[in-house]
Each structure stands twice: as C-alpha cells, then as structure tokens.
C-alpha positions in Angstrom: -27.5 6.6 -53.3 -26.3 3.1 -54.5 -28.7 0.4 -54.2 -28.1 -2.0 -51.4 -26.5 -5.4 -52.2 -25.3 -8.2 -50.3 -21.5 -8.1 -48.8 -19.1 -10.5 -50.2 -18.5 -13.4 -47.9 -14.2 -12.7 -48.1 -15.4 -8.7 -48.0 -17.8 -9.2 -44.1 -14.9 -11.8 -43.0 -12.3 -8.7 -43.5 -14.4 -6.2 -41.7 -14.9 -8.7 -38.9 -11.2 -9.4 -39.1 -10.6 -5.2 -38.2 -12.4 -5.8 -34.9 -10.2 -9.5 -34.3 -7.0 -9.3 -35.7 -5.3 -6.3 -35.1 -1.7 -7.6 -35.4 0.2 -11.2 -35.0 -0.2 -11.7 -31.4 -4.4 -10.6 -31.9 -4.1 -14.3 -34.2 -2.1 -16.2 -31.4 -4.2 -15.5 -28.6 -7.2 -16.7 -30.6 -5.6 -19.8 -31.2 -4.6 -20.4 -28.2 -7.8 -20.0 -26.7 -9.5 -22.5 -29.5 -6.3 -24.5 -28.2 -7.4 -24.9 -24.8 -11.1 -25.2 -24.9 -10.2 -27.9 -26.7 -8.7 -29.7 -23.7 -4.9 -29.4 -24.4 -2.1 -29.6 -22.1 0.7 -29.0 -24.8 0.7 -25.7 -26.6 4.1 -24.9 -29.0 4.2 -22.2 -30.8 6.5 -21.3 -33.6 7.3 -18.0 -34.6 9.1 -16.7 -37.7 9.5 -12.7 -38.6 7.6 -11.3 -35.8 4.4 -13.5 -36.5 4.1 -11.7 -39.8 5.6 -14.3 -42.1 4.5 -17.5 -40.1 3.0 -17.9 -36.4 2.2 -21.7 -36.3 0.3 -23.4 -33.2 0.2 -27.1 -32.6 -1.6 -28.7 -29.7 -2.8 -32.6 -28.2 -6.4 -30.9 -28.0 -9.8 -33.1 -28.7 -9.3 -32.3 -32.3 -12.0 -31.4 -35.0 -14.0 -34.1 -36.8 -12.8 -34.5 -40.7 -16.8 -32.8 -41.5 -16.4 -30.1 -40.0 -13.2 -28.7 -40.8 -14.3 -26.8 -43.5 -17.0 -25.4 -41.5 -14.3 -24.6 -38.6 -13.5 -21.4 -41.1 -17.0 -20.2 -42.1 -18.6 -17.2 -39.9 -21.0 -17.4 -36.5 -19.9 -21.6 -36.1 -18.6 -22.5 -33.1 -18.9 -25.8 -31.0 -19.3 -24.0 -27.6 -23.1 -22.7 -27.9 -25.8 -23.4 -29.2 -29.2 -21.4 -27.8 -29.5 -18.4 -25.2 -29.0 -19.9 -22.4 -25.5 -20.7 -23.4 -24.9 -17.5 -23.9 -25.7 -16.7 -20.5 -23.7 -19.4 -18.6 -20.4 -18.6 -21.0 -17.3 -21.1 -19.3 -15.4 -21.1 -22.8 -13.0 -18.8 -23.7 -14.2 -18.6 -27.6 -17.6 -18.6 -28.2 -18.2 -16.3 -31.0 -16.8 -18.4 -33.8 -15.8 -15.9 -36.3 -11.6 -15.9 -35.1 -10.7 -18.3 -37.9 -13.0 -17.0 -40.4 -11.5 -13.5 -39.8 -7.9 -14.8 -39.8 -8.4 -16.7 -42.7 -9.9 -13.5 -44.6 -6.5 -11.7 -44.4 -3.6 -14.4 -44.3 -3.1 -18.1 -45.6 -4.2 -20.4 -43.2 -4.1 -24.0 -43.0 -5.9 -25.8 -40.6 -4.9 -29.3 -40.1 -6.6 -31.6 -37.3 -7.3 -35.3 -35.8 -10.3 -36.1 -33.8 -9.8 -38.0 -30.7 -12.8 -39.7 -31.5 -12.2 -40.8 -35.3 -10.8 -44.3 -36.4 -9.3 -42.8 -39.2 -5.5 -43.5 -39.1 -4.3 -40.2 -40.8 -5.0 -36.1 -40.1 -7.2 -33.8 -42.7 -5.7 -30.9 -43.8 -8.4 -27.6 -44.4 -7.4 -24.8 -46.8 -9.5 -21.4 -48.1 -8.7 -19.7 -51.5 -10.6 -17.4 -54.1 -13.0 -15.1 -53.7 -15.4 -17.2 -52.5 -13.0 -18.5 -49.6 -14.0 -22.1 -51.0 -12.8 -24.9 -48.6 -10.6 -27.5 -49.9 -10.2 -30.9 -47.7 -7.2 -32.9 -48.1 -5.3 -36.2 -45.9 -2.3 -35.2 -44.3 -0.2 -37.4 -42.0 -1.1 -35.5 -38.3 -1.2 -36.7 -34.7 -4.4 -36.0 -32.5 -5.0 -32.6 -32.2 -4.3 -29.3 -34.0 -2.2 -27.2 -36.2 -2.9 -23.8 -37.1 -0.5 -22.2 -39.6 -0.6 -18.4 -40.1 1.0 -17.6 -42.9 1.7 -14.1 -44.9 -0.3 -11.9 -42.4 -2.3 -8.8 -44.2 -1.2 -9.6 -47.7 -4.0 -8.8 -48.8 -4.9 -5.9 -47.1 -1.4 -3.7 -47.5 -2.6 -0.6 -45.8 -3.6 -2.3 -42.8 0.5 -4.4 -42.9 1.3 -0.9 -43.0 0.3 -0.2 -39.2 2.5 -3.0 -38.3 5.2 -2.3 -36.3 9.3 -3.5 -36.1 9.9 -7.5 -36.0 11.1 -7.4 -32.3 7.7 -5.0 -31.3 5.7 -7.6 -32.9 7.2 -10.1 -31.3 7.6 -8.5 -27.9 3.7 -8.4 -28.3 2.8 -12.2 -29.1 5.4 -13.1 -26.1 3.0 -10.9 -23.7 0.2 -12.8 -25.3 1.9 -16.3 -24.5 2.9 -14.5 -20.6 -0.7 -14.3 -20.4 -1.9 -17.4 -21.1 0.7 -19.2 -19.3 -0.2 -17.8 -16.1 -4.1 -18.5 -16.9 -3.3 -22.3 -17.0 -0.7 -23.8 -15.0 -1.7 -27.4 -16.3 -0.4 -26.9 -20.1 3.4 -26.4 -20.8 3.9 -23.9 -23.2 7.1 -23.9 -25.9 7.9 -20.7 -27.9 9.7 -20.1 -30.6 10.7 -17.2 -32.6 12.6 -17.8 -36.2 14.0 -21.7 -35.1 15.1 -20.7 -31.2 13.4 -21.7 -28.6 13.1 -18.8 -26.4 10.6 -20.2 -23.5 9.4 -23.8 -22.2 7.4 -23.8 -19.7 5.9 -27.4 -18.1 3.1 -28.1 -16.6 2.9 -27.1 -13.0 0.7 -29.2 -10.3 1.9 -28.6 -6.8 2.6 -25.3 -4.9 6.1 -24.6 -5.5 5.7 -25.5 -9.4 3.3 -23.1 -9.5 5.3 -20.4 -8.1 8.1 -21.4 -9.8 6.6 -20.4 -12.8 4.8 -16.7 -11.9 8.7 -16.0 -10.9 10.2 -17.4 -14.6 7.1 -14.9 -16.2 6.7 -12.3 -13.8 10.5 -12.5 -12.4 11.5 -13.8 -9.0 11.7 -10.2 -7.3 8.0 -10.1 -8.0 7.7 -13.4 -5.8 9.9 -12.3 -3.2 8.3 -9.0 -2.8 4.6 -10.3 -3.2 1.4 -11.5 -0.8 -0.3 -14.7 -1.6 -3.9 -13.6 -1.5 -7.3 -16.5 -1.1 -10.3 -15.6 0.4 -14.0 -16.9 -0.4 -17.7 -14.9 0.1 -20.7 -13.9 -1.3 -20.5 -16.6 -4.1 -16.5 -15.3 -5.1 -13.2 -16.6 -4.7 -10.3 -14.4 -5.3 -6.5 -15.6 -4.7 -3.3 -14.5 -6.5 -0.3 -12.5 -5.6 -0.1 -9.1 -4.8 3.2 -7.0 -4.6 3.9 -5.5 -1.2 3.4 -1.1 -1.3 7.3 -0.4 -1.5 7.7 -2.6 -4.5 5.9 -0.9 -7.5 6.8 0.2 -11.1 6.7 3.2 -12.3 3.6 2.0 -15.6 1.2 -0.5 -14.9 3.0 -3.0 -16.8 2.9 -5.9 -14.3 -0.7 -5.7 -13.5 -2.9 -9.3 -14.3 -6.2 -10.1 -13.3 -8.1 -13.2 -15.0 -12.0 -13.8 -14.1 -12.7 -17.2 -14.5 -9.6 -17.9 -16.4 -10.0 -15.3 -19.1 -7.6 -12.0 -19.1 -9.4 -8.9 -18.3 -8.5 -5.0 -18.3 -11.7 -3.7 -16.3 -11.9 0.1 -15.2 -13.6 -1.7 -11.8 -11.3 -4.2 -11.1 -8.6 -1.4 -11.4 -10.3 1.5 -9.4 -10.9 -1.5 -6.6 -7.2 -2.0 -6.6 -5.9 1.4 -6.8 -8.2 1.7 -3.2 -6.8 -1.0 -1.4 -3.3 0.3 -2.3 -3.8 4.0 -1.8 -2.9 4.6 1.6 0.3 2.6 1.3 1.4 3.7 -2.4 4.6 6.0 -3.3 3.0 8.6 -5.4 3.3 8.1 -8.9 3.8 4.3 -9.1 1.6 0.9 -10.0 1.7 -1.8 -7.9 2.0 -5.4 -10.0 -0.2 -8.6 -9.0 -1.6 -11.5 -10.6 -5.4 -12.2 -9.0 -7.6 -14.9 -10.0 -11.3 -14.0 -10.0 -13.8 -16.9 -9.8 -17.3 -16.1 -9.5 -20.5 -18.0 -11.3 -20.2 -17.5 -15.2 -24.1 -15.9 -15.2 -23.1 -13.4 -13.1 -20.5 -11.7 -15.8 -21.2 -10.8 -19.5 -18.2 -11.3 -21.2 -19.8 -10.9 -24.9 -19.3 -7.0 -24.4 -16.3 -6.6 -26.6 -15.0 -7.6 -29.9 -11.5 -9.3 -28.5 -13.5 -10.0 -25.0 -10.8 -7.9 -23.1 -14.0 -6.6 -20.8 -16.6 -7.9 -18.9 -19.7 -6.5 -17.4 -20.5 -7.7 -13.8 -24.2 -8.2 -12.9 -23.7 -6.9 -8.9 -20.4 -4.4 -10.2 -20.6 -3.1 -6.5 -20.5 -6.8 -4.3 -17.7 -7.4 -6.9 -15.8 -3.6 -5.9 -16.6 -3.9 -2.3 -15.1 -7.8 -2.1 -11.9 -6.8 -4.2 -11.4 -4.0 -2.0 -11.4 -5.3 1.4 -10.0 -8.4 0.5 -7.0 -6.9 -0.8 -7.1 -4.0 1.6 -7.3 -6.6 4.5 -4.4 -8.9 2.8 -1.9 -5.3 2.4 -2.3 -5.1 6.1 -2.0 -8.5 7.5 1.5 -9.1 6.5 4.1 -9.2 9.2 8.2 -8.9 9.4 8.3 -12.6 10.0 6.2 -13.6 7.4 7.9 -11.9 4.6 11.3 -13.2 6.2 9.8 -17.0 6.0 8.4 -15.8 2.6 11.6 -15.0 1.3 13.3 -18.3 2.5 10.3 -20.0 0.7 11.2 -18.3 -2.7 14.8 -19.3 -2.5 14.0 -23.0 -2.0 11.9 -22.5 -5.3 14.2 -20.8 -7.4 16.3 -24.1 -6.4 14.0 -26.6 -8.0 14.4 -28.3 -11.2 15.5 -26.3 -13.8 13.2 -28.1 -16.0 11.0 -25.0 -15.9 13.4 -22.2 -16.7 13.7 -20.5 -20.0 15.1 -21.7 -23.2 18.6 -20.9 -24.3 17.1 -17.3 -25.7 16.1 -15.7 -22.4 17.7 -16.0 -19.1 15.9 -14.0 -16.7 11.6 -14.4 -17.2 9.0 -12.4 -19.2 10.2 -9.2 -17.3 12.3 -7.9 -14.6 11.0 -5.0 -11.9 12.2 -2.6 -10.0 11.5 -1.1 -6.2 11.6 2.1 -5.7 13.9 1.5 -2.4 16.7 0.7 -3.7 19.0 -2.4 -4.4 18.2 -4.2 -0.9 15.8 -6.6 -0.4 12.9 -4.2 0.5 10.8 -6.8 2.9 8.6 -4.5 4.5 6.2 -6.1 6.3 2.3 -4.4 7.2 1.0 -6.4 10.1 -2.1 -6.0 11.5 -2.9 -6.8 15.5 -6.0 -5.9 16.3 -6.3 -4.7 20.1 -2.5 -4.3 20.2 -1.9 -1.2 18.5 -0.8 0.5 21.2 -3.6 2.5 22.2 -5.5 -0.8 24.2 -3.1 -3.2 24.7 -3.4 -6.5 26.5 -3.6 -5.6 30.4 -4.1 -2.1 30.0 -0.5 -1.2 29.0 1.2 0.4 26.4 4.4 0.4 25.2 3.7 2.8 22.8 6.7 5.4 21.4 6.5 8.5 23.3 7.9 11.1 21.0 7.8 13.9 23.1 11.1 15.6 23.5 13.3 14.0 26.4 14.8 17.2 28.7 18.0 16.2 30.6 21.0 14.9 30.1 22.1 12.7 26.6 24.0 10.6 28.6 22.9 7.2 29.0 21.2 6.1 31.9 21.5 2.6 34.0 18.2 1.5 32.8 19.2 2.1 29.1 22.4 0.0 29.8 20.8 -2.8 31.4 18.0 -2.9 28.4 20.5 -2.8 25.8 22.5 -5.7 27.7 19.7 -7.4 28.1 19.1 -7.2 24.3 22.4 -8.1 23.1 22.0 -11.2 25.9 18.9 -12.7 23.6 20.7 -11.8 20.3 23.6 -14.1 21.7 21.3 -17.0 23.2 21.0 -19.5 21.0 17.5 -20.8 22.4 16.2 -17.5 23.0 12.9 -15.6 20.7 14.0 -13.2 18.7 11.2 -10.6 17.4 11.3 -9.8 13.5 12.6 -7.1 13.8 15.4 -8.0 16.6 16.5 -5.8 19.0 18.1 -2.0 18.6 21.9 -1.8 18.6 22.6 1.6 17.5 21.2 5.1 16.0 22.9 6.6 12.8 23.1 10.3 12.3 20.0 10.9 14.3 17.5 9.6 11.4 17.9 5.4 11.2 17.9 3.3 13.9 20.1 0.3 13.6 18.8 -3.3 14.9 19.5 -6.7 14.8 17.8 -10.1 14.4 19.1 -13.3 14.4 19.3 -13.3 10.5 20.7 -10.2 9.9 20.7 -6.4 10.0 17.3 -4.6 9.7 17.8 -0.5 9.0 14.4 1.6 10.2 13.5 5.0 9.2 12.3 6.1 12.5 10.5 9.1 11.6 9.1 7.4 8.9 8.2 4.3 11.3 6.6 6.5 13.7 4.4 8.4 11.2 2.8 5.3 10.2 2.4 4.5 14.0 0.9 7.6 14.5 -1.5 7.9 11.4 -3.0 4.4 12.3 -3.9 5.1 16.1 -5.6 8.1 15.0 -7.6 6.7 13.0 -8.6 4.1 14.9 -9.4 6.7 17.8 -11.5 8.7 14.8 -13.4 5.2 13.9 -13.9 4.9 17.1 -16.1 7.8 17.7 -17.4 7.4 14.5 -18.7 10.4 12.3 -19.6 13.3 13.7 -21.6 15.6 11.5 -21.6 19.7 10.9 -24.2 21.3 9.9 -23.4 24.1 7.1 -24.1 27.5 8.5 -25.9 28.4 5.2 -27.1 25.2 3.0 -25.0 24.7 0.4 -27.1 24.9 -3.2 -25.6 22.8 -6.4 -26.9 22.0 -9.8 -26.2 18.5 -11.0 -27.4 16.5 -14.2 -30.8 14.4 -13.8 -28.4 11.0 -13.0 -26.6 12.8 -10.2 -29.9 14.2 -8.5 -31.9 10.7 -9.3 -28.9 9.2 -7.4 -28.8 11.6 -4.5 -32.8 10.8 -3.9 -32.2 7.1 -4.2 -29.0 6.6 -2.2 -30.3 9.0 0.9 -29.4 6.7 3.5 -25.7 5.4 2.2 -25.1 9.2 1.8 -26.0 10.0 5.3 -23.6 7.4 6.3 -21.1 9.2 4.7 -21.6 12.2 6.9 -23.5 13.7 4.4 -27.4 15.2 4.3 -28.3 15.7 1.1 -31.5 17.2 -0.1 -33.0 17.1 -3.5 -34.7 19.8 -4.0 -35.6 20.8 -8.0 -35.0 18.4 -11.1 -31.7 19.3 -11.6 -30.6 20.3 -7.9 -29.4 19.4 -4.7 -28.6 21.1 -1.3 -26.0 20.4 1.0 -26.7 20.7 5.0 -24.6 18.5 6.6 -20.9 17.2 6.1 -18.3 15.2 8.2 -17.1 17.8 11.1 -13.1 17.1 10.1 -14.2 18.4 6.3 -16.1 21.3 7.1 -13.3 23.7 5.5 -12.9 21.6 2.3 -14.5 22.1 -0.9 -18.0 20.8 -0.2 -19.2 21.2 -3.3 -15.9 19.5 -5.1 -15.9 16.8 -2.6 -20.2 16.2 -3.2 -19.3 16.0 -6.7 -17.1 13.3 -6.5 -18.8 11.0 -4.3 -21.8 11.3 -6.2 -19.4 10.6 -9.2 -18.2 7.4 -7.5 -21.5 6.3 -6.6 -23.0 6.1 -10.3 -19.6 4.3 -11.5 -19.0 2.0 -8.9 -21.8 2.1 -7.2 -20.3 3.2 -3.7 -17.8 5.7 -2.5 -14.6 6.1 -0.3 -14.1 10.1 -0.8 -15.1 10.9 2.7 -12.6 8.6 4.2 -10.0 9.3 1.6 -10.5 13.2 2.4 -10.3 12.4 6.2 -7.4 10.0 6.3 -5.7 13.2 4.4 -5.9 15.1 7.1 -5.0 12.6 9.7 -2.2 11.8 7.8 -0.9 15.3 7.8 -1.4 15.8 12.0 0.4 12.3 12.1 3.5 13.7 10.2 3.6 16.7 12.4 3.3 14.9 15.5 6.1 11.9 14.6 9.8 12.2 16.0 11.7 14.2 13.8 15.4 13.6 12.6 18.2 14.7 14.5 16.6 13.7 18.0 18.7 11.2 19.9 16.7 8.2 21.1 17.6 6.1 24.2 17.9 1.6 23.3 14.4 1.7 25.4 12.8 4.1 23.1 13.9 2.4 19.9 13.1 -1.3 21.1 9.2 0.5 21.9 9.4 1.7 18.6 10.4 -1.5 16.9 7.7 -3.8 18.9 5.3 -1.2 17.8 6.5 -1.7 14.1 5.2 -5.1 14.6 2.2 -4.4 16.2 0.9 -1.9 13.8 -0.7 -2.3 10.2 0.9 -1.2 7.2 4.3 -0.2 9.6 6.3 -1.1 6.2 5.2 2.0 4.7 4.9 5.5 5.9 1.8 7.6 4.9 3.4 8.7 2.1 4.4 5.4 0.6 7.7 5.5 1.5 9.2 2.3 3.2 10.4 2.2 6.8 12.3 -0.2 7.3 14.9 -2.0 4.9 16.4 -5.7 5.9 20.0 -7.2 4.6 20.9 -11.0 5.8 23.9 -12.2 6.6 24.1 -13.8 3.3 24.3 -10.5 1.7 26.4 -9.0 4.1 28.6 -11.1 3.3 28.7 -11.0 -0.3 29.2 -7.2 0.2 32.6 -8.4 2.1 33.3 -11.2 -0.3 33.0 -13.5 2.7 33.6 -17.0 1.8 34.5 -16.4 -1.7 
C-alpha cells in the first residue's frame, strides 16, 4: 500500500466540487443563494453558452469586506455560523462554505465585491490561480454588492465537461434553477440573460396580485386559474401556497414546488403527504402541480443532510405528514363552483396588470405551460364541502337528494316538471334574482350530460359521473359514522416479519387497533393477525398488514385501511349511480345540480375524472366570433 500523504488543497476542493457542482445551473443556484443571504433585492444573471463559457451573477447584497475576500474562496469559511448551536438553528440558505472553494477548483472565477460598511470609494477584485489556488487581491471600480464570474466551467477536469449536456439542456436547467428561486423570494427582481438577450425580468412583488402575477409568468396562468390558495396555521407550522384543482394535472411531476422555510426541497414525505390528500380525487396516472410554502421553527428540521441541501430531515416527520395531509386534504374539498368562478375573474384582473412583470423579448408565455387532462375548456371544477348538508341530514330533516332509481311510467313530461322548469328559466331571466353556481337545468343531451345555465354562462355535467361522487361521499360518511367494526379471523392469521416490523407492531398496539386491526406479537420475528376491519375481511390480510406496517416505520402512521375501504365503497357507489341513457325529468337534474354543490369533491368523480365542465359567455362567443 502507498503511504498516506496529505491531499492537495486544489485536489480536496475538486472532490468537494463532484458533490457541489454538478453542471452550470449547480454554480448558479449557489450563488444565488450567497446572493440573497446577503440581503439583495436585485439578482441579474448573465448567461453565455449554456453557463459553460460564462454564467456571471451581480447583486446590491451587503457585500464582503476587502479582508476577507480572499478567504471568501478557501474551504469550511462561511459568515453564517460559527459554533453548534448554529448549526442547529440554520435560517441561511448557505452555511457550509465550501460552494466557492469548489467552483473555483474547476473554473475561473473572479469574485469582485463592495462592503456596505467600508469607506473605501472603489470595489476589490479576488482571483485564484496555480496549484496552490493562491489568492490575488486587486481594486476594481464596483458598486455595493457582488459579482461572481464563472468562467470556462470543467476546464480542467475534461472527463467530467464530458457529461455535460447540449447548450439549450444546460440552459433549460439554470432557467429552472432561476424558476426556483424566483418563487422562493417575491421581494428580489430577477433579470436573466442567456448570450446578450434578456429572456426574463421579473420585479419585485409586495401586494397580493403582484404576487400572483408572478407564480402565473413562472408557473403559467392556467396553473393560477386552475389552482387553490392554501394558509392554515397549527402545532407550531404554517403552510400556504397554491394547489392545482384534481382535474388539472400533468402527466410527470414537473410542476411540483415545495420550499421549507424558503429553501427548495424534494422530500419522499412531503410527497407521500401530497400524493394522500390527492388520491381520492386524482385521474390515474397523473401529478398534480402546486407551490406550498412550509414554515416551521429552523431547530425542528436538519437541513445539513445532503451535499446540495435538496433534503431535510424533520424532527416530529409524522406532526409534519399528518398536518400536510389534512390541510391539503381539507383545502381539495372546501372549494366550491362559485369560488372557482370569482377565482377565475380574480386571475383575469391580474393578468391585466402592468406588464412591467412579464417576460423579456425572448419568452412570451412563463417558465412552462400545462395541460388538463379535460380538454380545451376551462375545467373549473369545484369540490365543496357542506358539512350537515350532504344530503343524507339536511337542514329540517329533508333531503333533496337524487333518487336514481329507475322512473316507471310515461317519458312524457309532467305539469310539475313544466312548472319547475318555468320556474327556472323565470330566475335565469330576473335580473335581481340568486342564481346557484351551477344555474339551473335547461336540457339533457344524448342521455349522458345534462345541460344548465347560470347567469355567466353554460355549465355541461357528467351526470353519471356527478352522481358517483354523490354517492361515494354519503357512504362514507354513513360508514364513518358507525365507525369500525371489527372481524375476527376464523383461524389467526401467522406472518414472519423482520425485527423493525415486529418491534413496531408491539410498540404501536393501540394505533393499530384503531385501524381495525389486533395484532399479536408473538416470537422475535413474528406476528399474528386476529382481527381486521369487517368490509376487508376477503382482502389479502397479510398484503394489506404488510403495508401498513410498512407505512408506519416510514411515515410514522398509516392510511391503508381507509384507502382499502374507500376502494370498495367506491366501487358499490359506481354501481349504484344513474347510468347513461336514462332520461331525467328538469326536477331530477336541478336535485342533482344543488347536490353538486352541496357535496365535497363533486368536481371529480371517484375515478378522477371531472364532472362538470363550464364555458362563459365570453368564450361562447369567441367560438361564434361574436363581436369581432
């Protein structure tokens, strides 16, 4: 064996630099991060070949003193800790101090700076060079603040340049980077430039609609209109954002952002907490998009447990599953028909302010365009939640609930049905009169979509697709209400698990039984089953035990038994909906519309699917070229 010697200071920067710098955009988003721990509100970035020829950052930051510039590009120093207990409390974004070193290890970098704090009339100017990496301090004429110039990436290191991919991939990656970032801080206005073209410019936003203004420029306006605005507070967190409504979704999980405490994250938690709240609503197959904002006390997440701090490690991971969950579980099904209406008007006011925060001459249309998987119209579908109204206790005793059952008698319609539908088309007319979201019924077409109007427009419902949701939810509320009943196993079911699962099984004995399920330890290494929910007595119990117990050592809490439940409901609900083809009297289909907006998550069937689709007049009348 060789004898051990000491790495070469360029030699540990360049290893360090495999873990930080992957490609161009890996260098800009450390930058940008020093950028704005430093306090600036002005980023520009300037672009040339991809990032792999030049990627320059300027910024108004605090600066760095003319002393410690040189030690600005020397391993472990940073500004942001100093002891343990920093380490614990992190509210930086950078905090390891090794970004420049490593940058510097495989590029040319020149690091030029002001203090806000130094009399000194003119900028230094830092460079590294040789072996060694010495430091060489020079004046320049700078303003306060920053410069980092990237220049030359990987020159030094050819097979690593060789993993680089096309110009337009490279770049496609540092704009992501800049999406990012400009939707972590709505305070700074960010410029960027890519070989002399300014392709986005971005101010500062401060009030409401600013804000919004710009998640629609970077995420695309369709994401606004078809999106929840999401802010609730407990148990020490705050999380608000926007989340897309069920029946707009992408096929990849391209449009997906969550930040916790302003820094971007990719957490298996966070995602499996999502996924939840969205799986009883989801078209199979697709990704919803969101932006959420998680705040929460900076002790009670590690974020020093990656190299390029894309994860974290929560201290409670389950309080932090649990309140993602319901909160967005609860925010999927409060949204009504007339709130997404309003939210749409909202959006359009927006998109009418100053075009001071739209894109530069080299994009015309955002960071990224989406797509719904409902078509072309404006898929508003709304989820509203009434509790006490869904039609199985009403207000009074009543219910007018959709009876599906088939009608015997003649097809004809009666006086009743005449007067109703008069009566409908009366309020429709009145110009002082309350119209519900989703208006009143007009028509039926081809015996599957029922036809209704509002006084904005035409609103198009899938009625067997309406009713299956309408269904599904009642019966699971009448389920919940009787809660869980258990089944004892004829013959106790015997399973050998690992050690974990069988130390969990012991230890979570009473969250298990209020799953439904008695579980028994009884050997090192196994367990026996001897009760399970009645409605999953024919299911794999063994398949079923396994992944709860799965779920539980991950996340630290299960949903399987519910998830296995609703699965069945869901497939009673279906067969017990109206089916196409059966005509249905202007009575039947105004019940089915009020129950629309009585019920949670009506804008989906159980499938995912949407049930209902809305056109305004507006774009009925584009259609027509009406006023054109």
């Amino acid at each position: 064996m060789p004898r051990i010697n000491r790495l070469s200071q360029r030699l540990a920067n360049q290893i360090a630099a495999g873990e930080v710098v992957e490609r161009p955009a890996s260098v800009i988003k450390e930058v940008l991060e020093n950028s704005l721990d430093a306090g600036a509100t002005r980023l520009d970035i300037d672009v040339e070949q991809g990032g792999i020829k030049l990627m320059r950052v300027r910024d108004n930051g605090g600066g760095i003193y003319r002393d410690d510039l040189a030690l600005a590009l020397s391993r472990h120093a940073t500004s942001k800790i100093a002891d343990l207990d920093d380490l614990e409390n992190i509210a930086s974004l950078g905090f390891r101090g090794e970004a420049l070193a490593s940058i510097s290890s495989v590029s040319r970098l020149s690091l030029l700076s002001k203090s806000v704090d130094e009399d000194d009339s003119a900028g230094w100017k830092v460079e590294t060079e040789g072996q060694g990496m010495e430091a060489r301090v020079e004046p320049v004429a700078h303003p306060q603040g920053t410069t980092v110039e990237v220049r030359d990436l990987f020159f030094n290191t050819p097979a690593r340049k060789k993993f680089l991919k096309t110009e337009k991939t490279e770049f496609s990656r540092i704009e992501e980077v800049v999406k990012r970032m400009a939707l972590s801080r709505f305070d700074v206005q960010f410029t960027l430039q890519h070989n002399q073209r300014v392709i986005h410019q971005l101010r500062a936003a401060a009030s409401e609609v600013e804000i919004q203004r710009r998640v629609s420029l970077v995420c695309g306006p369709a994401f606004v209109e078809n999106s929840v605005y999401v802010d609730v507070e407990g148990a020490g967190l705050r999380l608000w954002g926007w989340v897309s409504l069920p029946t707009f979704s992408r096929s990849q999980a391209d449009l997906q952002y969550f930040y916790v405490n302003g820094r971007i994250i990719r957490d298996k938690l966070v995602t499996h907490a999502v996924k939840q709240a969205y799986r009883d609503v989801l078209f199979h197959g697709r990704h919803p998009a969101y932006v959420l904002y998680l705040e929460l006390a900076p002790s009670a997440v590690d974020v020093n447990v990656h190299p390029t701090k894309h994860e974290v490690r929560f201290r409670d991971s389950r309080l932090v599953h649990d309140f993602l969950f319901s909160s967005l579980h609860k925010a999927l099904a409060d949204v009504r028909p007339a709130a997404q209406m309003a939210g749409q008007q909202a959006v359009a006011e927006s998109s009418a302010y100053g075009a001071g925060f739209g894109t530069g001459n080299g994009a015309s249309s955002g960071f990224g365009e989406l797509a719904s998987p409902a078509g072309n119209a404006s898929n508003l579908q709304g989820s509203p939640v009434s509790q006490g109204s869904l039609g199985l206790a009403r207000q009074g005793g009543e219910s007018s609930g959709f009876n599906y059952m088939p009608r015997s008698g003649s097809l004809q319609p009666g006086r009743n049905e005449v007067q109703d539908h008069l009566a409908g088309l009366a309020a429709l007319n009145a110009d002082d009169a309350e119209i519900p979201p989703l208006g009143y019924a007009i028509a039926q077409l081809h015996g599957i979509y029922i036809l209704a109007q509002n006084k904005e427009g035409l609103i198009i419902v899938d009625m067997h697709a309406a009713h299956e949701r309408i269904t599904y939810e009642r019966m699971k509320i009448a389920c919940a209400n009787e809660e869980l009943k258990m089944q004892p196993l004829l013959v106790p079911l015997s399973i050998a698990v690992s050690q974990s699962e069988a130390d969990c099984t012991e230890e979570q004995s009473a969250m298990l039984l209020s799953l439904g399920l008695e579980i028994e330890r009884v050997a090192e290494e196994s367990i026996v089953v001897r009760q399970v929910p009645s409605l999953l007595k024919d299911s794999n119990v063994e398949q079923l035990v396994r992944d709860v117990l799965s779920d539980i050592l991950e996340y630290g809490s299960s949903d399987r038994i519910l998830a296995h439940q609703n699965e069945l409901l869901s497939t009673m609900a279906c067969h017990g909906s109206v089916r196409a083809n059966r005509h249905l009297t202007i009575p039947e289909m105004n019940a089915l519309l009020r129950d629309m907006e009585a019920t949670e998550r009506s804008g989906q069937c159980n499938h995912g699917r949407p049930t209902w689709v809305y056109q305004s007049l507006s774009e009925l009348d584009k259609l027509f070229l009406r006023g054109q």
